[in-house]
N, C-alpha and C positions, 0 to 999 in steps of 0.2 A: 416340527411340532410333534410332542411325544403322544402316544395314543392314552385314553385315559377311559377306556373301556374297552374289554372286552367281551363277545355277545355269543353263544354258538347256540344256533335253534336247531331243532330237531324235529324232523316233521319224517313220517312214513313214507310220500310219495309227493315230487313236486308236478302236479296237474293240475289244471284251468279250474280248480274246485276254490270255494271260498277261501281257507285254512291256508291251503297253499300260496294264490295271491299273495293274501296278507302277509305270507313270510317272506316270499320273492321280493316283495315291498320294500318291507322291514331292512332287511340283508341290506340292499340297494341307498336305504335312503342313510343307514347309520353310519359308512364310511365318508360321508359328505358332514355330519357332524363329529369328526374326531375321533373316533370308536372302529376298532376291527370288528367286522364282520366274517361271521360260520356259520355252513350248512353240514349237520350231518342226513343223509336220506339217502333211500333205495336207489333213486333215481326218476325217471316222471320226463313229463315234455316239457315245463319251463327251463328243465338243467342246464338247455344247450340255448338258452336268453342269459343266462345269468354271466353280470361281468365278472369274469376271472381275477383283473388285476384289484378287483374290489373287497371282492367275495369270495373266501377259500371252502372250496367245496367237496366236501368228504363221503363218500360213497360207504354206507353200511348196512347191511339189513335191518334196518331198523322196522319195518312193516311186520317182522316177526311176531308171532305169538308166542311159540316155541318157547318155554321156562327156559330151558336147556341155554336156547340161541340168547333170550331176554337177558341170562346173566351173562354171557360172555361178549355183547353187545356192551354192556355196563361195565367189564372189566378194562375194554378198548375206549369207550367213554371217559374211562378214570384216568389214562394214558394220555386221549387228545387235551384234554380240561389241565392236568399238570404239564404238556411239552408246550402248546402254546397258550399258557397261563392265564385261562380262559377267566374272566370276573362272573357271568350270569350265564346259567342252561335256562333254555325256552326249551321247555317240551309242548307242541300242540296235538298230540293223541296220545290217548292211552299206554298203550304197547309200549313206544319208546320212553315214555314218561316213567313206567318203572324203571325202566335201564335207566334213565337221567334221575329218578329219585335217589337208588342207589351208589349214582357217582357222586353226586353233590354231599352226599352225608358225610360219605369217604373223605371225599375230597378239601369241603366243608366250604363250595362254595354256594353262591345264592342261587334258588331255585325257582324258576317261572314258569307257569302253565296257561294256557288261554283254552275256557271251556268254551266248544266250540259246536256244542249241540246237547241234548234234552239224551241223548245215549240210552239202552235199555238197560230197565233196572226193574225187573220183574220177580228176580229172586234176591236175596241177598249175596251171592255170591258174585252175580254182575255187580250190584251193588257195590262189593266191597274193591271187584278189579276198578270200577270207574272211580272210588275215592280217590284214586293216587291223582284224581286231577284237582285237587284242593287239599293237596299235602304240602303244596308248595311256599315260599317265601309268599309271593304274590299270586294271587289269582284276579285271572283278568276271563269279566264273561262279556260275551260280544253283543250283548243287549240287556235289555231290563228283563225281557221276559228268563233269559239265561241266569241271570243274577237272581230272581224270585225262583225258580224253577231250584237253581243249589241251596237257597235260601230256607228250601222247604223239605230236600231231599239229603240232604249234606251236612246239617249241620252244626251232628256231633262230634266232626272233622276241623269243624273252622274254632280256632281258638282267640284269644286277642293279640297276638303277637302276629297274626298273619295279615296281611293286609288285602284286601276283597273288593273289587272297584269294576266299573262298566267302564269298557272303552268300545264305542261303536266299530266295527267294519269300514274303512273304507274305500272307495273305487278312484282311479283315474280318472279325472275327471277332464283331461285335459284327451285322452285316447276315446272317452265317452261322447263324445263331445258332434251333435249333430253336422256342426259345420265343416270337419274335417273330409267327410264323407263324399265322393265323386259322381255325379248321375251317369257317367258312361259306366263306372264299375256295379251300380245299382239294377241296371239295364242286364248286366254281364249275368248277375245274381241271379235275376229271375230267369231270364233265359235257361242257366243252368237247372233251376227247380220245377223250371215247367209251368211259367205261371203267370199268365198276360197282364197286363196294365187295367185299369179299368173296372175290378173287383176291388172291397177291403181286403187285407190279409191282415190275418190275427195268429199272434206267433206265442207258442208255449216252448219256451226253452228248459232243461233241465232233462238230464238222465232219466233213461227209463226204467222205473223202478214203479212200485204199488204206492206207494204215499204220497208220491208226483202227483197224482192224481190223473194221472192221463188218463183214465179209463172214465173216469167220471166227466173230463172235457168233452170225450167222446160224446157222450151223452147228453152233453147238454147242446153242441153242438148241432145233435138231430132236431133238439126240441128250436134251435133258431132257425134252422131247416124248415122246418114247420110253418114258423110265426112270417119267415122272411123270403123262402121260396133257395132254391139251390145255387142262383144266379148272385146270391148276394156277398160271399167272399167266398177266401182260401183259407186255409187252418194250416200251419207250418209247425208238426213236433218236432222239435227238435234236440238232440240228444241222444248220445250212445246207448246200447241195451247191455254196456259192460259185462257179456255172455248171459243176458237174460234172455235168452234165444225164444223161450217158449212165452215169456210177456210180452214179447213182442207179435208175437203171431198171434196171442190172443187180441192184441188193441188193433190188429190187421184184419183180425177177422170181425172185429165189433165195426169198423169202418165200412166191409163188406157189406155187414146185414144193415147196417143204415143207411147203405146205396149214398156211401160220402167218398165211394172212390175218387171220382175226378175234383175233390175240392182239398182232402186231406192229404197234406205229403208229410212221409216221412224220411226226416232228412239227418244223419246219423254225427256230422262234423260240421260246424262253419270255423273255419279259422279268422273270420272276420265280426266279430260281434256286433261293432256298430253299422256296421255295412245290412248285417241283419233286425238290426232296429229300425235304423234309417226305411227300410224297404216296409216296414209293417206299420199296420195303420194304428193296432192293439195290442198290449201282451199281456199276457195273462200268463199266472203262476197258482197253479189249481191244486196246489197240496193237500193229504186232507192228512196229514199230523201237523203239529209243529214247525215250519223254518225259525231256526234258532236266531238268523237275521233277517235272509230274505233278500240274497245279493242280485237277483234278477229284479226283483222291484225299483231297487236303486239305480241298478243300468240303466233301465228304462227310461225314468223318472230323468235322468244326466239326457240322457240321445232324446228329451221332450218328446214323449209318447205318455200318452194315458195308460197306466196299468190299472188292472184288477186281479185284486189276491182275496187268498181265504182269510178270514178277520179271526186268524190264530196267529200265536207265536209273535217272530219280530216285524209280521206285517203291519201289526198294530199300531209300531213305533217309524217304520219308516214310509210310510204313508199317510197323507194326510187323507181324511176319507171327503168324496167331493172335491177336493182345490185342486191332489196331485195325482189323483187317484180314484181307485171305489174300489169296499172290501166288499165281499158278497157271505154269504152263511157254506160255511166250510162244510163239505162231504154233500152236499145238497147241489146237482144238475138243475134243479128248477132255479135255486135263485142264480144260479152263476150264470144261467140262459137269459134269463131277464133282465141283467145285470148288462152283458154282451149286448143284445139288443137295444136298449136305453142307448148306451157308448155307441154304437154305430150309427144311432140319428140322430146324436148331437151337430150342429152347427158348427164349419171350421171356425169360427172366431170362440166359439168355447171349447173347441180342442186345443187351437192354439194358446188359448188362456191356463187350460190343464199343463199343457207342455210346459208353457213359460214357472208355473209354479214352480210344478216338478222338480227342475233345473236349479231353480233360487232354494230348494230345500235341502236337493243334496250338496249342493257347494257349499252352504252354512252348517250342515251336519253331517256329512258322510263320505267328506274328502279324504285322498290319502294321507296329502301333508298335514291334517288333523287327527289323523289316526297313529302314524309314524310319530310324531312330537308329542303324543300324550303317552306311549308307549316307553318312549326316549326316556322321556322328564321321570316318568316311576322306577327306568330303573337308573338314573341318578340316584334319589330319594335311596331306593334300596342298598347302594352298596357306601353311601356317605354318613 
């Protein structure tokens, strides 16, 4: 059977992050529809998942900023795209998406980008380096709020020849999936974080950075402290401080003076996600900018836990507020305290009712193979 696509995505680093996912996906799901499959990237921890005999995987610096590197990246770009006679570049960040704007023009083939966050755009000059992500054939934004968000900031870029479309994010839902999960390796879990049976535990996943919000969970966390006494859970951050050395010691020391040593752990890696759903009783995603989707809501929502997020950005859209969920007032520790509190004396037959939604929202909106096939089918459309 002759191949009748070819695809080569370009992403800076392949790691456990949204972007990346999505491309490891992608790669993976388009050789099972007739189409060769490309990665060009630095490198990352999914590299050494990805099937080889599937997916031809091209190591380049593409994470570069470097003008210098950016065009000779584009020159080696123009090279892979004419030897294996590539049909569509997917650029998912900036940086490389010059280098691929450059080659495709040259080259003269179709151009893809997926915007894949709200990016700063404070000056014009950010401004103008983040246009190159709706220069392209197709733009693809990974939620509604992303789509208004270029809608409003972009769009003397967007012409009528380009074509501009939401395709949501989506997760595994079959690896998501609460049932897969072992009670002797859940047992193993806690033991390793220190953390007996017997308590809730409320787990905030995500890197540690200032717009996570961690420093504001802190916070509200003393205020349930308060309302509920110290006996009442455990708080699991979770998330690398990707050499944020000194954000860290500061959410170390805010833990300190709110005498939350013995309930908060800070825990840097799980290589097991749902292992770490399955063991939590809540999770929260405390951001106080924007998530452009919101991929921890959705994890959640799959492994049937109750989330609560900030009622910005893509939490909006992938949360139902009440049935799969509750969104609380973003950058604000009182309501998200209040919020935790409510969630923790609810009755297991309306957690489990929370769960069971959950579960039926992302399978009907936020699957992979719904995400990989809407993806597929446009760039059909684009090169027939």
């Amino acid at each position: 059977m002759s191949i009748n696509l070819k695809v080569l995505q370009v992403i800076p680093r392949l790691g456990y992050g949204g972007a990346e996912t999505g491309c490891y996906d992608l790669a993976h799901y388009l050789p099972e529809n007739n189409c060769a499959s490309y990665i060009v990237t630095s490198g990352g921890e999914l590299t050494k998942f990805i099937n080889k005999k599937k997916v031809k995987l091209i190591r380049l610096p593409v994470q570069t900023k470097n003008p210098i590197l950016m065009l000779l990246n584009s020159i080696i770009l123009i090279f892979i795209i004419l030897f294996f006679n590539i049909s569509i570049v997917h650029a998912r960040s900036r940086a490389p998406a010059w280098s691929c704007f450059l080659a495709t023009k040259i080259t003269r083939r179709k151009f893809v980008t997926t915007f894949h966050g709200t990016y700063n755009f404070k000056n014009i000059f950010k401004k103008m380096y983040n246009s190159v992500m709706v220069r392209s054939d197709l733009i693809i934004a990974g939620s509604n709020f992303i789509f208004s968000h270029i809608n409003e900031n972009y769009k003397k870029f967007i012409n009528s020849k380009k074509k501009f479309l939401v395709i949501f994010r989506g997760i595994n839902i079959d690896y998501f999936d609460p049932s897969t999960t072992i009670e002797s390796d859940e047992d193993k879990l806690l033991l390793k974080w220190k953390i007996k049976r017997g308590k809730k535990i409320i787990l905030l996943p995500g890197r540690l950075t200032t717009w996570k919000g961690q420093e504001m969970f802190i916070e509200a966390l003393n205020l349930v402290n308060i309302e509920l006494g110290h006996e009442a859970f455990y708080a699991i951050i979770l998330g690398s401080n990707q050499g944020r050395n000194v954000y860290q010691k500061k959410l170390q020391r805010l833990v300190e003076q709110h005498r939350l040593n013995h309930q908060v752990r800070f825990i840097d890696h799980c290589k097991n996600m749902p292992l770490a759903y399955r063991i939590s009783n809540l999770v929260v995603s405390a951001s106080i900018e924007p998530e452009a989707f919101g991929r921890v809501s959705v994890e959640a929502q799959s492994m049937q836990k109750p989330i609560i997020a900030s009622n910005i950005g893509g939490s909006n859209e992938t949360i139902i507020n009440n049935k799969t969920g509750f969104l609380f007032e973003a950058g604000k520790p009182e309501s998200l305290s209040k919020t935790i509190i409510e969630a923790l004396k609810l009755d297991e037959s309306t957690l489990n009712s929370i769960g069971n939604e959950g579960r039926k929202n992302v399978i009907k909106k936020f699957n992979i193979e719904k995400m990989c096939f809407s993806t597929y089918s446009e760039y059909k459309k684009l090169i027939n």
